[in-house]
C-alpha positions as CSV (number, residue, x, y, z in Angstrom):
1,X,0.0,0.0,0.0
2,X,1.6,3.3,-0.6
3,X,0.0,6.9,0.0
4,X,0.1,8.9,-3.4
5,X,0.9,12.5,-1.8
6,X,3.8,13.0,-3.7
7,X,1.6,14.2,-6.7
8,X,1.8,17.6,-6.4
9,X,2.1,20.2,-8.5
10,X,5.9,20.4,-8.9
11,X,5.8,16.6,-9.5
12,X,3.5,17.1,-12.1
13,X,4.8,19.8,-14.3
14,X,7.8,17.5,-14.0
15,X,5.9,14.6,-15.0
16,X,4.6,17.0,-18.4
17,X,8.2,18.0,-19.3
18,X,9.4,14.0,-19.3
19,X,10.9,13.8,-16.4
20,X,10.3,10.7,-14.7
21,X,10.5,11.2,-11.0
22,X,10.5,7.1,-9.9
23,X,13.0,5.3,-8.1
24,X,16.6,7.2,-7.0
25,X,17.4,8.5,-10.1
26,X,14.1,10.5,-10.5
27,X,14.6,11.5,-7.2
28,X,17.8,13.1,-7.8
29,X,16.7,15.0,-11.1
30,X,13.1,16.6,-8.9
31,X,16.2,18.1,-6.8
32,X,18.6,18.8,-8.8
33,X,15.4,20.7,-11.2
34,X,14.6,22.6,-8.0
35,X,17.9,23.9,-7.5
36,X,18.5,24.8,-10.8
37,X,15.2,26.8,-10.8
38,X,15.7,28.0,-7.0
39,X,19.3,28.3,-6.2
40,X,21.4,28.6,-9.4
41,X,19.9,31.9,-10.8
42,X,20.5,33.6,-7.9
43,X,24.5,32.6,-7.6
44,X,24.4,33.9,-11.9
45,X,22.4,37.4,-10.7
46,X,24.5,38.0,-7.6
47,X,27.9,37.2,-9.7
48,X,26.8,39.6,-11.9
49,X,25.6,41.9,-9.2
50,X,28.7,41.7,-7.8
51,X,26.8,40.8,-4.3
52,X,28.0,37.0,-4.8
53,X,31.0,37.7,-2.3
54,X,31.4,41.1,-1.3
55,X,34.2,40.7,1.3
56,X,30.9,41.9,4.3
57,X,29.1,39.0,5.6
58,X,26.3,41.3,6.0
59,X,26.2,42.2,2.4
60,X,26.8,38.8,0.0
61,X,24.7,36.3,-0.9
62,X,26.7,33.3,-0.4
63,X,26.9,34.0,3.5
64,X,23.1,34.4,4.1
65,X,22.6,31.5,5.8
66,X,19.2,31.3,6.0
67,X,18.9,31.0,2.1
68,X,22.1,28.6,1.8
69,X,19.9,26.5,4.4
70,X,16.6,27.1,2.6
71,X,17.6,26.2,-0.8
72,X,20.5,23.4,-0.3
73,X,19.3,21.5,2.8
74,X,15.6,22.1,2.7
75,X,15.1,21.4,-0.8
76,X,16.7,18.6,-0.9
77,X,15.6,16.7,1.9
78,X,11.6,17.3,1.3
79,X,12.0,16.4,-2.2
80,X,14.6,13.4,-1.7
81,X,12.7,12.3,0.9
82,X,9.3,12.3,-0.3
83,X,8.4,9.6,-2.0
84,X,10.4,6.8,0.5
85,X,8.5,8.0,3.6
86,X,5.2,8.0,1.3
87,X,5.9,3.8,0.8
88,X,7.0,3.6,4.4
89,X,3.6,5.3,6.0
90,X,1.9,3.1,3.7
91,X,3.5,0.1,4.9
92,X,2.2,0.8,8.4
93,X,-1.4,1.2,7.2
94,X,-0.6,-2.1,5.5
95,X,0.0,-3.3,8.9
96,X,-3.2,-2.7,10.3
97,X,-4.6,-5.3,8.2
98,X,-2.1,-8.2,7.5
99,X,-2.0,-8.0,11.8
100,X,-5.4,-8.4,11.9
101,X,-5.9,-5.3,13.8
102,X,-8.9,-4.4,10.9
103,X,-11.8,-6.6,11.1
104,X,-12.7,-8.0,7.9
105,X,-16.3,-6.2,8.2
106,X,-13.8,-2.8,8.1
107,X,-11.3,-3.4,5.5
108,X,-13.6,-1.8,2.8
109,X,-14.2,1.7,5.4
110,X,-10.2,1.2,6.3
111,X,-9.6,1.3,2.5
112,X,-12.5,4.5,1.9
113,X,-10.9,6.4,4.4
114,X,-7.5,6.5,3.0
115,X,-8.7,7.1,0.1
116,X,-10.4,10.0,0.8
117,X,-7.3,11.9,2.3
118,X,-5.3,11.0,-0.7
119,X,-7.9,12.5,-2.8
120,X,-7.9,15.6,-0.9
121,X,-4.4,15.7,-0.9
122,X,-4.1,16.0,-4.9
123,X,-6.7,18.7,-5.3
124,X,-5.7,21.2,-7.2
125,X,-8.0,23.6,-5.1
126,X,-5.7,22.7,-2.1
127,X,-2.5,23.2,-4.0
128,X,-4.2,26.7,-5.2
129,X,-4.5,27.9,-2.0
130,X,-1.0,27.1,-0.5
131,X,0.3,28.5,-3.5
132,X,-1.7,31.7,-2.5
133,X,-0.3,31.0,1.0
134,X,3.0,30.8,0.4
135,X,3.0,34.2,-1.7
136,X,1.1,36.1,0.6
137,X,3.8,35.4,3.2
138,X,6.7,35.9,1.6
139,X,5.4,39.5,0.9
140,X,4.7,39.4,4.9
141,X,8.3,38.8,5.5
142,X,10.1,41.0,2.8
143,X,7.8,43.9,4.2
144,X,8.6,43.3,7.7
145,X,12.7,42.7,7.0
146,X,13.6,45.5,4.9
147,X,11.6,47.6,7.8
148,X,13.4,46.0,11.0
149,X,16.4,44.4,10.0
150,X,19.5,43.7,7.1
151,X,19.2,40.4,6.5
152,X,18.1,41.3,3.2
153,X,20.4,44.0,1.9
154,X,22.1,41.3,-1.1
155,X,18.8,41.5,-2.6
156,X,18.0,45.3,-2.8
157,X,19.4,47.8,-5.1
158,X,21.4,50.7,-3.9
159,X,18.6,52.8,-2.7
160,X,17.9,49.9,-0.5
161,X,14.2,49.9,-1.5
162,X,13.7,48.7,-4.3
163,X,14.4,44.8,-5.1
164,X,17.1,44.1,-7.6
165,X,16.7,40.9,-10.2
166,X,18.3,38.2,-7.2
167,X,16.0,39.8,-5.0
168,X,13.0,39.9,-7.5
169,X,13.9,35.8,-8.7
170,X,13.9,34.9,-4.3
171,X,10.9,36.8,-3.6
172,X,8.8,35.9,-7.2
173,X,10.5,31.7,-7.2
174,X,12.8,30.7,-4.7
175,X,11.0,31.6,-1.4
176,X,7.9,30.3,-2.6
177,X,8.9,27.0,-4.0
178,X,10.4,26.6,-0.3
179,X,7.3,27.4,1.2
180,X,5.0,25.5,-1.2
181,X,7.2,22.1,0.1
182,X,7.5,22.7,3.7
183,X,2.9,23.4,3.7
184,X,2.5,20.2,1.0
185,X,4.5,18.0,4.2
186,X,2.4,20.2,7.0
187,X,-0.5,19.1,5.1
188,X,0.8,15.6,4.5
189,X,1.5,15.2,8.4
190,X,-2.4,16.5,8.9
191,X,-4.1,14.1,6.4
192,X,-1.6,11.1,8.2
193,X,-3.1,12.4,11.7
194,X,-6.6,12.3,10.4
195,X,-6.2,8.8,8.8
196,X,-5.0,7.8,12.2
197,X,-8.2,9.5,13.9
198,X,-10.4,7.7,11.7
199,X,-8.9,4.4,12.2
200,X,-9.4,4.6,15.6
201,X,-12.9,5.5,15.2
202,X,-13.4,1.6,13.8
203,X,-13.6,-1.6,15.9
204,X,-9.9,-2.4,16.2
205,X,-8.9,-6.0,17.5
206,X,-6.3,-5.0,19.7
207,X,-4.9,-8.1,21.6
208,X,-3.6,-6.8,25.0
209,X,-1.3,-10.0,26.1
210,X,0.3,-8.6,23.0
211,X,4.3,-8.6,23.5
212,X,4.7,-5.4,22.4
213,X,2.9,-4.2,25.2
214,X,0.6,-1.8,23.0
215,X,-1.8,-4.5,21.9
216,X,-0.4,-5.4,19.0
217,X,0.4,-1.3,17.8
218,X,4.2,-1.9,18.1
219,X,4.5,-0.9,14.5
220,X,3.1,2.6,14.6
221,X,6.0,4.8,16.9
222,X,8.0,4.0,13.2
223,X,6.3,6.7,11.9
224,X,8.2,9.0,13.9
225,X,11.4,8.3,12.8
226,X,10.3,8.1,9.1
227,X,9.6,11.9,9.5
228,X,12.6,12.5,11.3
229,X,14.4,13.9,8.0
230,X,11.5,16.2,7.6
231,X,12.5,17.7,11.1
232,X,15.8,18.3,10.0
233,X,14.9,20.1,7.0
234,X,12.5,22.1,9.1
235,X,14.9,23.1,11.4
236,X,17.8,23.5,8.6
237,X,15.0,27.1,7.8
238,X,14.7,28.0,11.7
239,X,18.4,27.6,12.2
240,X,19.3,29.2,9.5
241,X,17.3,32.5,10.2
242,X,19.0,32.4,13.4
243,X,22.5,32.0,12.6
244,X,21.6,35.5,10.2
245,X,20.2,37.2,13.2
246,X,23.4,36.3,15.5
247,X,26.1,37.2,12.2
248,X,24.0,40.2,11.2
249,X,21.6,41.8,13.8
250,X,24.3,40.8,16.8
251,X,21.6,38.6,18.3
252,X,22.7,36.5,20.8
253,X,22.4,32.6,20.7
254,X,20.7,33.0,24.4
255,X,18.4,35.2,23.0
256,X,16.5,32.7,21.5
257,X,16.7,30.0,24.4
258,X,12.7,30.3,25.0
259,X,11.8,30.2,20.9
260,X,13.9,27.5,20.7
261,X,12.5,25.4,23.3
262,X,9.0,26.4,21.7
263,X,10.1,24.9,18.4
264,X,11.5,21.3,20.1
265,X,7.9,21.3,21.6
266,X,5.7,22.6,18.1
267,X,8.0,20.1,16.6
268,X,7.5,17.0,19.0
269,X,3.9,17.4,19.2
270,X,3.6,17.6,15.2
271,X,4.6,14.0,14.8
272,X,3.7,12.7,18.0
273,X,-0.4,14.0,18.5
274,X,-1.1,12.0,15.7
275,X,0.1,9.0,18.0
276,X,-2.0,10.2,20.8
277,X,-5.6,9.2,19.0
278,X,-4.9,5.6,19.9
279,X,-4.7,6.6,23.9
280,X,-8.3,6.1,24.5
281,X,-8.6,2.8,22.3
282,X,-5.4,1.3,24.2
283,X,-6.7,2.7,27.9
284,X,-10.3,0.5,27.4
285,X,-9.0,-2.3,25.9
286,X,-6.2,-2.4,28.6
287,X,-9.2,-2.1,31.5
288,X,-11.3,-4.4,30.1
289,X,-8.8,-7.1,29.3
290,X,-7.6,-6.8,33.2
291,X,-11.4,-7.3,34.5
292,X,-11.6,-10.6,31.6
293,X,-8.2,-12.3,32.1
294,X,-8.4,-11.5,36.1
295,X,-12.1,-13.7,36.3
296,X,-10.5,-16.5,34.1
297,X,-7.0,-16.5,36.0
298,X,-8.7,-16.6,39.3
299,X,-11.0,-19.9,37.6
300,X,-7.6,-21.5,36.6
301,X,-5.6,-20.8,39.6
302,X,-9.0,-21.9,41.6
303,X,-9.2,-25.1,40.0
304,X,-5.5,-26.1,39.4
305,X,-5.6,-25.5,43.9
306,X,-7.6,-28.2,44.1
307,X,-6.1,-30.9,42.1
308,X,-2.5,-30.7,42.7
309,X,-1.4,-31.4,45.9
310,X,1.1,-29.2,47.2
311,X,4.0,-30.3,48.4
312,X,6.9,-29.2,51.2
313,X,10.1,-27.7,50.1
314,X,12.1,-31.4,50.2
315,X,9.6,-32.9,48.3
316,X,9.7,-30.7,45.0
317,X,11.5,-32.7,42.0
318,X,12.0,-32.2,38.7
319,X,8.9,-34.2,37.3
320,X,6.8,-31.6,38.8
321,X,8.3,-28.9,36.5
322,X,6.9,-31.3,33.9
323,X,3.2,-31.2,34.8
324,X,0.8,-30.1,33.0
325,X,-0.8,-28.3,36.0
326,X,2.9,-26.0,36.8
327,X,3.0,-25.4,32.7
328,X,-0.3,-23.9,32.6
329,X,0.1,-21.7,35.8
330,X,3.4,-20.4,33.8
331,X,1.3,-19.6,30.7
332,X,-1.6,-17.9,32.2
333,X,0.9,-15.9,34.2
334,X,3.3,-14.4,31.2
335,X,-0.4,-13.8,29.2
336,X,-1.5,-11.4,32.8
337,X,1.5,-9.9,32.9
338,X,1.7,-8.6,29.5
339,X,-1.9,-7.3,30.1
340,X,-1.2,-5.6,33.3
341,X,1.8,-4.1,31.9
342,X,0.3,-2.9,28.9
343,X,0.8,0.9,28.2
344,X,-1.5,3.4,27.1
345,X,1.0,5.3,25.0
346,X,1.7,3.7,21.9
347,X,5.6,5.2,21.7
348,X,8.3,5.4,24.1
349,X,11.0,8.2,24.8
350,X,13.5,6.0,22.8
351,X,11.3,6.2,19.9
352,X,11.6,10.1,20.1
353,X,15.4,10.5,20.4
354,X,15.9,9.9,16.4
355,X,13.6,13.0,15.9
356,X,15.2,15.3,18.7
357,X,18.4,14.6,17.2
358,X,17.4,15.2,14.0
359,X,15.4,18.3,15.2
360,X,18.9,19.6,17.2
361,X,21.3,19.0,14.7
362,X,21.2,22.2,12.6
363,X,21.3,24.3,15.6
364,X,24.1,23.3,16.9
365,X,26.5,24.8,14.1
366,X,24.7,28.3,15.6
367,X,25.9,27.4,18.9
368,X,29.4,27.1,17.6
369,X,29.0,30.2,15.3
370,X,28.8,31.9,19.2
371,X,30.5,29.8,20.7
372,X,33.2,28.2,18.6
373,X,33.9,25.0,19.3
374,X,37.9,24.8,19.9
375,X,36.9,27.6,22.5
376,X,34.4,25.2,24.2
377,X,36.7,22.2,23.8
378,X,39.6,24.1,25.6
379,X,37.0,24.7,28.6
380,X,36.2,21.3,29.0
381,X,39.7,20.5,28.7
382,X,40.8,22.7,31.2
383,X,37.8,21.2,34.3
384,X,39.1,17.8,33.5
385,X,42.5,18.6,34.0
């Protein structure tokens, strides 16, 4: 089973020039298309600009980190990235069925449901209006920076108003396009959340001496760490953004201690809530297995008590690990504790740490930009010593 959201309408205008963007090969040419629409124009304006490398940090185009980040990580990861964690969501809806979690009576509304999203994932109405979006924005922002701050001074003119041809190509293509991917994978992580909601809404057979402790739902905290590259590239624009504030505006890295720690929160309950439908199913199905398998282990236990003699310490052997009567107590007793140690939360902390890190990575280079990391290096040095 695979979820069709990479057909958007980059993917498509690809798919009407020829390009073919299957398997890794097609995958490279959708990037290296984007960055030759996104990124390479403005490195042949600003050359000619002169505004490429102008000796000033504050002035070239090459040392704008927040477009380097934008256009070279971003870009590549959502579009590299698509269509593999497309096939691996799909294979955990897959799941739900060849585990038996779908009753057969469901597998046609399981199937309807998916569909739906998918469908209203490809409207063109949708891609309309974050296209619409994604402009009105990027006017937001260039208003806003060339008010408050010069982090955009490589893409004005002289009079500093006015935009010059990079600045017109960013503002008209480049910030767009990166805006257009990052709301097609917001979107994508909604419709996933909503398919998950709906699921939930059916009879699931969740089987609560399950080993994996979440009735059989073991599968789904995956989907965490597929997105995981998605956090990176969404972090690759926050960090980015910063690093310009700190090398340009003289922001410090401590000023943004509280945004940040808003961000590792937005970002963890973005891939996580969708997780958190399931809470409810596993929380009954956990109660009610308890109240069934305590009756029926107190009838086993019950009746086992009155048929096998018990015997002192001396008189246990080793035929009496062989009875029926001990191999049964054994089996009801690793099927109760499964049940009664059956979580409610279908994901762990260890299934998070691959999307911290991911999340963490990119601003750590704007730590070091502050704090530079043989400077920090020769610290720890000198405690240890």
């Amino acid at each position: 089973m695979e979820l069709f959201f990479s057909e958007n309408t980059y993917n498509k205008m690809l798919g009407k020039a020829g390009l073919k963007t299957e398997g890794f090969n097609g995958q490279l040419k959708s990037v290296f298309v984007a960055l030759a629409i996104c990124w390479l124009p403005l490195v042949i304006f600003t050359l000619i600009l002169k505004n490429f490398w102008t000796g000033n940090m504050d002035t070239s185009f090459i040392s704008s980190f927040d477009t380097q980040a934008r256009l070279l990580i971003t870009i590549p990861i959502l579009i590299f990235f698509e269509r593999s964690v497309n096939l691996k969501l799909g294979k955990l809806l897959a799941q739900f069925v060849s585990s038996g979690l779908i009753r057969n009576e469901d597998i046609g509304s399981f199937k309807e449901i998916i569909t739906k999203q998918i469908n209203l994932m490809r409207s063109r109405w949708v891609d309309l209006i974050i296209i619409i979006l994604c402009y009105f924005q990027v006017l937001l922002i260039l208003f806003y920076a060339k008010e408050n701050t010069n982090l955009l001074i490589w893409e004005l003119n002289n009079d500093h108003e006015s935009l010059n041809i990079a600045g017109l190509w960013s503002t008209l293509i480049s910030k767009p396009f990166v805006l257009y991917l990052v709301y097609k994978w917001l979107l994508r992580i909604v419709f996933w959340g909503i398919i998950l909601f709906k699921i939930t809404r059916l009879n699931l057979d969740l089987f609560p001496p399950h080993p994996d402790l979440v009735g059989g739902l073991g599968f789904l905290p995956y989907s965490i760490r597929y997105f995981s590259p998605v956090a990176l590239a969404f972090s690759a624009i926050v960090a980015g953004n910063m690093a310009d504030f700190v090398l340009i505006e003289g922001v410090h890295v401590l000023d943004f201690k509280f945004m940040a720690f808003a961000y590792f929160i937005f970002i963890t309950t973005l891939f996580v809530f969708p997780l958190l439908f399931f809470v409810e199913k596993l929380t009954d199905a956990r109660e009610q297995s308890i109240f069934e398998n305590n009756d029926y282990a107190n009838g086993i236990f019950r009746e086992l008590q009155s048929k096998v003699a018990l015997k002192s310490f001396n008189q246990v052997n080793a035929e009496d690990m062989d009875s029926p009567q001990f191999s049964a107590v054994c089996d009801m007793s690793g099927v109760f504790s499964n049940v009664l140690n059956m979580k409610t939360l279908p994901f762990t902390v260890k299934d998070l740490l691959p999307l911290w890190g991911m999340t963490a990575l990119p601003f750590v280079f704007v730590v070091f930009i502050e704090f530079p990391i043989i400077d920090v290096l020769k610290k720890v040095l000198s405690l240890l010593v």
